[in-house]
C-alpha angles and dihedrals in degrees: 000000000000131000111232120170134227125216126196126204132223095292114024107101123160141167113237117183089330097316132108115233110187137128096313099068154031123235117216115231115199110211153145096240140006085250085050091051098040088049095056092042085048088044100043098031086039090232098304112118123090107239139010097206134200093202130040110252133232099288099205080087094065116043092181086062128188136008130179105221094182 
């Protein structure tokens, strides 16, 4: 399995399994492919976050850091 991050833009906050997931930090997907891990952020966020991302990004940009979302 592959690591694949999820960003989420000013406005897209949501609650995933009792944590927060907004601006000010990326969520890790676990999965097989890119398409795998972009079609479980479009089905469980109902198509409201910002990237699905290959690479982790600079994380000076999110000071919450990282969250495993499965």
């Amino acid at each position: 399995m592959k690591e694949f991050y999820i960003s989420f833009g000013q406005s897209h906050t949501h609650s995933h399994n009792g944590k927060t997931l907004d601006k000010g930090c990326i969520g890790i997907v676990k999965a097989k492919t890119y398409e795998e891990a972009h079609d479980w952020a479009m089905k469980t966020f109902k198509g409201v976050f910002c990237f699905c991302l290959i690479s982790k990004p600079d994380m000076i940009f999110y000071p919450r850091g990282l969250i495993n979302l499965n």
